[in-house]
C-alpha positions in Angstrom: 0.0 0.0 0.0 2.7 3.0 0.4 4.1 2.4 -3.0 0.6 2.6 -4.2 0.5 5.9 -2.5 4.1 7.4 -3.2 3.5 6.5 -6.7 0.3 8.3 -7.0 1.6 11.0 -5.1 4.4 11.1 -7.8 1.6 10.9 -10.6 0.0 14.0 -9.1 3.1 15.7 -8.6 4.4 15.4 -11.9 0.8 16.6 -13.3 0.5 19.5 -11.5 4.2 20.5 -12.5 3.2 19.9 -16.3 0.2 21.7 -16.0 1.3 24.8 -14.0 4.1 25.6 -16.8 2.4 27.4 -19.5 4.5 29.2 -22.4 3.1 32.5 -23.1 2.3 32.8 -27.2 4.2 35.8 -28.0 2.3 39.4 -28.4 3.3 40.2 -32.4 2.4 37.4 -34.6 5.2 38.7 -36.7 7.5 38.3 -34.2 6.7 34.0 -35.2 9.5 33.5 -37.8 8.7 30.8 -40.7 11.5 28.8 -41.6 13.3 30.2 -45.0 13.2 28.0 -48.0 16.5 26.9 -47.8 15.9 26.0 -44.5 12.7 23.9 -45.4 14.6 22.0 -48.5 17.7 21.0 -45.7 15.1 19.0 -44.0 13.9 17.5 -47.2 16.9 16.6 -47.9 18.3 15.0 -44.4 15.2 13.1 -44.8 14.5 9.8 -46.1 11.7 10.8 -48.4 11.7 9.9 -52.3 13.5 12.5 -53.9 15.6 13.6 -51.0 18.5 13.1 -52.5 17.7 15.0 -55.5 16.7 18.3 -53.4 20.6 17.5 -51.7 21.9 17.7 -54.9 20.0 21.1 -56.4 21.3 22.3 -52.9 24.7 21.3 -53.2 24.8 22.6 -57.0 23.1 26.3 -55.9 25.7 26.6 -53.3 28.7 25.5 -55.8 26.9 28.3 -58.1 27.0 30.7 -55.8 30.8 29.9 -54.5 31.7 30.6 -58.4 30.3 33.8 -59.2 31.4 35.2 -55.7 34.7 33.8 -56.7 34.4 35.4 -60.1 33.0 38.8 -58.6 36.1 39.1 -56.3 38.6 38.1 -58.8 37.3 41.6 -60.6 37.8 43.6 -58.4 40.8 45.7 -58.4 43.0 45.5 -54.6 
């Protein structure tokens, strides 16, 4: 019988904790910030869906595109 009780006594505890914390949803809706696209296609792509690996691949080839022409931009520059 007093495990029965220290148990439920645990139960409750443990519910009133997770009940009393409440997170406040914040005041300015815009403050909420959506992931970006590039964010969303990283998750596609560390996933296991069909055609993850394709979506890993445009990513890797935009960023390889975009290594280039900053590489070409600064090599016209003048020092």
């Amino acid at each position: 019988m007093p495990l029965r009780r220290a148990l439920a006594a645990l139960l409750a505890a443990t519910s009133l904790a997770a009940c009393g914390t409440r997170e406040e949803p914040p005041a300015d809706p815009a403050a909420v910030r959506a992931p970006t696209q590039r964010q969303r296609d990283s998750v596609i792509a560390a996933s296991r869906l069909p055609g993850a690996h394709g979506v890993g691949s445009a990513l890797r080839a935009a960023d390889s595109a975009t290594a280039r022409a900053a590489l070409a931009e600064s090599a016209g520059r003048e020092p």
